[in-house]
C-alpha positions, 0 to 999 in steps of 0.5 A: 663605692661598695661596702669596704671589707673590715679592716681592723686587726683581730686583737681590736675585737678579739682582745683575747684570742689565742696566737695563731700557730703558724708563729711557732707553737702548735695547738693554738688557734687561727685568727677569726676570718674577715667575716667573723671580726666584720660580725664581732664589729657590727654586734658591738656597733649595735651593741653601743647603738642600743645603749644610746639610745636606752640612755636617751630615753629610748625604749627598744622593743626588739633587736635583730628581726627578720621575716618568718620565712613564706609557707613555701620556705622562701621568703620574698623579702630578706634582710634584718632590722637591727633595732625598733624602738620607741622615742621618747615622745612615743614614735615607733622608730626602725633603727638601721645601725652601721659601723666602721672601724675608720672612714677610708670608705667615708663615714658609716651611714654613707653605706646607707644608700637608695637600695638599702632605705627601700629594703629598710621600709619594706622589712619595716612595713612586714614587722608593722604587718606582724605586730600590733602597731594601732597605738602608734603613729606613722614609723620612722627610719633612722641610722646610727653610725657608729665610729670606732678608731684605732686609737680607741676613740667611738663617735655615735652619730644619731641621724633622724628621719633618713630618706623621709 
């Protein structure tokens, strides 16, 4: 199955947005796009995820990382990789987060399928590539699933070792 759209209502991730002006008053503005609540939830998913794992002891050395583009402009490899952290005994550990506002489609690290892990490795592979990496061990892959009900419960699930 795909990726399913993201299909919480405005209000859940943009408590304060504005009315939208088709309900009768003028000035006021539309509702976000799917795109912008499906980022809004996906930011507050990785948002959550890092607070986790900081409270376990994790130390987050980078959020958010993408490859420099090529020296032609365009990069080979594309793709973002959402949290690198340190574990607490000192592996250096790729963080894929993956958020979901109910499990119509199954839970969120199902979406985590056998493309996803090999562009995850690759970008992990480019970043070991462009840091200093020699007072670490082998790099580690995991997923965070994250959650979030509509009746406001937040489930974070920590999956180690993903495809290893």
């Amino acid at each position: 199955m795909s990726e399913p759209a993201c299909s919480q209502s405005p209000s859940r991730f943009f408590p304060a947005w504005p009315l939208r002006a088709a309900r009768g008053g003028s000035g006021g503005q539309a509702w976000p796009s799917l795109a912008q609540r499906c980022k809004a939830l996906g930011a507050w998913g990785e948002e959550l995820a890092a607070e986790h794992l900081a409270s376990q002891g994790w130390q987050v050395l980078e959020r958010n990382w993408r490859p420099e583009p090529a020296a032609n402009r365009h990069s080979p490899l594309r793709g973002e990789l959402d949290i690198i952290a340190l574990d607490p005994a000192g592996t250096l550990v790729v963080v894929e987060v993956k958020t979901r506002s109910s499990q119509r489609y199954g839970p969120p690290a199902a979406a985590v399928g056998a493309t996803k892990l090999r562009q995850l490795r690759l970008l992990a592979v480019a970043w070991a590539r462009s840091h200093d990496t020699s007072a670490y061990g082998p790099l580690r892959l995991d997923v965070v699933s994250v959650l979030a009900a509509k009746d406001g419960s937040v489930t974070v699930r920590h999956h180690r070792g993903v495809g290893a």
